[in-house]
FIKOLFI-768322 format. One line per 3 residues: number of its first residue (from 1); their letters; for each residue x, y, z of C-alpha. Coordinates in pm, whole numbers. Example, Ala and Ser with C-alpha at 12.3 -4.5 7.8 and 13.67 -1.06 7.14 Angstrom:
2
1) as) 1230 -450 780 | 1367 -106 714
This chain:
161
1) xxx) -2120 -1686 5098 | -2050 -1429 5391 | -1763 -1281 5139
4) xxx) -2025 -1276 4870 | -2250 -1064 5145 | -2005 -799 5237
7) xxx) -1887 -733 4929 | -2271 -629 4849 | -2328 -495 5167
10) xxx) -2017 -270 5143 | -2061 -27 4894 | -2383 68 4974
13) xxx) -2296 112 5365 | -1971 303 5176 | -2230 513 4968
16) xxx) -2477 563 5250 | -2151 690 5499 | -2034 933 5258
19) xxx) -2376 1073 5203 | -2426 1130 5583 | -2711 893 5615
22) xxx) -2577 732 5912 | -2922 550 6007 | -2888 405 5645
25) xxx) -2514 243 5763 | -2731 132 6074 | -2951 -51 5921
28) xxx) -2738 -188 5607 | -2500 -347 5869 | -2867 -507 6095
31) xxx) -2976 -624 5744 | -2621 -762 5716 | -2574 -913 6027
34) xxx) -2915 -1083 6028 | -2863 -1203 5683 | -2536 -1367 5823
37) xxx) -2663 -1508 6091 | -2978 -1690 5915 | -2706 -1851 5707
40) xxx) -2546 -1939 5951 | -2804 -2092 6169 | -2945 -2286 5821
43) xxx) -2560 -2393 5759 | -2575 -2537 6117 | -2859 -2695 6064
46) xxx) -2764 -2853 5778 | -2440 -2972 5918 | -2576 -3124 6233
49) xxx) -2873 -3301 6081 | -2689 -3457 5755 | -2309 -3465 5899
52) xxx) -2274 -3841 5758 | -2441 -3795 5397 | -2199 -3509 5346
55) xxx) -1941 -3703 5442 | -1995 -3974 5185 | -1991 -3780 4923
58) xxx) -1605 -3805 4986 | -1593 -4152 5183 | -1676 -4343 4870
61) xxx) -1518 -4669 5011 | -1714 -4631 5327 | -1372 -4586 5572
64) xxx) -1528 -4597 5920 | -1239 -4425 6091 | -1242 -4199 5792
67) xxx) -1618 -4166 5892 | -1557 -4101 6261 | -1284 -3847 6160
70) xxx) -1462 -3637 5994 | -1800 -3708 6207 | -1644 -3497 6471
73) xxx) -1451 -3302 6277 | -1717 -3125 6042 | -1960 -3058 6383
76) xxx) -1641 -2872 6541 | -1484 -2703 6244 | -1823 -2564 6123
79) xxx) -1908 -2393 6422 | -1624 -2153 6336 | -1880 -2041 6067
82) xxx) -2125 -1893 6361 | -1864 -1599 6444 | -1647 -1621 6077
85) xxx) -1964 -1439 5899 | -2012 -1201 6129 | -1613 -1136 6134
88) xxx) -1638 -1087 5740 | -1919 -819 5752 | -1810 -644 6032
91) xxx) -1454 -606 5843 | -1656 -503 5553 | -1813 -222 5734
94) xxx) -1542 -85 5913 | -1367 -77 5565 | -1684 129 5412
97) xxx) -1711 365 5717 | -1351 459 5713 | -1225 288 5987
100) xxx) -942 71 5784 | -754 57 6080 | -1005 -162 6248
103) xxx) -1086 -384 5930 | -673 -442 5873 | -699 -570 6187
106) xxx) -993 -803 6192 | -851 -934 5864 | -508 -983 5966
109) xxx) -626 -1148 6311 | -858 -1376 6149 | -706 -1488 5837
112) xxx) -345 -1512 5929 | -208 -1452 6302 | -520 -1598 6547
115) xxx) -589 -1925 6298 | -212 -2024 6308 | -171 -1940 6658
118) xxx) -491 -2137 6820 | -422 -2432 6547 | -43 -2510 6671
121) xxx) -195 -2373 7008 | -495 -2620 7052 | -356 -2917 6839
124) xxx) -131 -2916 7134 | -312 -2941 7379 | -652 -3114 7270
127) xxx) -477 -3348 6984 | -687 -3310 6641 | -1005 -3151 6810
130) xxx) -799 -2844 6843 | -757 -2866 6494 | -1126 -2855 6465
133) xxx) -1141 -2606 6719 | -901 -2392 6609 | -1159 -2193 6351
136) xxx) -1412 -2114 6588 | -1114 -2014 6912 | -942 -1797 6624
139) xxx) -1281 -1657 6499 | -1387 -1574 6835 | -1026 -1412 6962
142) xxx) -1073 -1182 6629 | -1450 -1144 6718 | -1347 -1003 6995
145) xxx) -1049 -764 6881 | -1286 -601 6685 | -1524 -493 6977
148) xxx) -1272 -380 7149 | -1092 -118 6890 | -1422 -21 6793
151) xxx) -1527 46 7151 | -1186 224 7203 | -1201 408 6845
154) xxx) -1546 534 6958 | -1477 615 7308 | -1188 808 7133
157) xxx) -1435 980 6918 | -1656 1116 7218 | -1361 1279 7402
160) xx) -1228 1444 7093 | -1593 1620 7017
């Protein structure tokens, strides 16, 4: 879903950036991010208030510690989705405003170094709730990486002009 959304979002913030129309990439990326985040929110929703349907869908000989499992598991993991969508646009973006080094990074960060790190990181510590975990820590450390090169790229910006 959020890949689906920044793949449409980015060539128009990509057409809108090489016209000039800067308040156009503004808004694109608010309309983004606020799509994002109502799917989000409704994917939260949906995974707090049905957790145990959805999980017999797959627990079709009614395991209980199969069931408590994945009770906890699906509540943890899925709050990785709450910063993951917002990581995927904002990649998206920085890719369509010319700022590749930023969206290499984000990418990079979230899809190979942060997740592998925080997984072997966290399972160590907190058992298979790291595991869980481990989406939303990893989403959160690249979350973060990405505010601060664009804060540095633009504070960059400023002193050159």
């Amino acid at each position: 879903m959020f890949n689906g959304l920044a793949q449409g979002a980015q060539p128009l913030m990509s057409e809108s950036y090489g016209k000039g129309e800067s308040t156009q990439v503004k808004k694109l990326l608010k309309w983004s991010l606020s799509v994002c985040l109502a799917v989000e929110v409704l994917l939260q929703l949906i995974i707090w208030t049905a957790t145990d349907p959805l999980i017999n869908i797959f627990n079709s000989e009614n395991n209980i510690q199969l069931l408590n499992y994945a009770h906890t598991g699906m509540r943890l993991y899925f709050l990785g989705f709450l910063i993951a969508g917002i990581n995927i646009v904002l990649a998206a973006y920085f890719s369509a405003v010319d700022e590749p080094k930023i969206a290499i990074a984000g990418s990079l960060m979230r899809g190979i170094i942060a997740i592998i790190l925080c997984a072997i990181i966290l399972a160590k510590f907190f058992g298979l709730n790291g595991v869980w975990t481990s989406l939303l820590a990893s989403e959160t450390i690249t979350f973060l990486l990405i505010m601060f090169l664009a804060y540095k790229d633009r504070k960059r910006k400023s002193i050159g002009n």
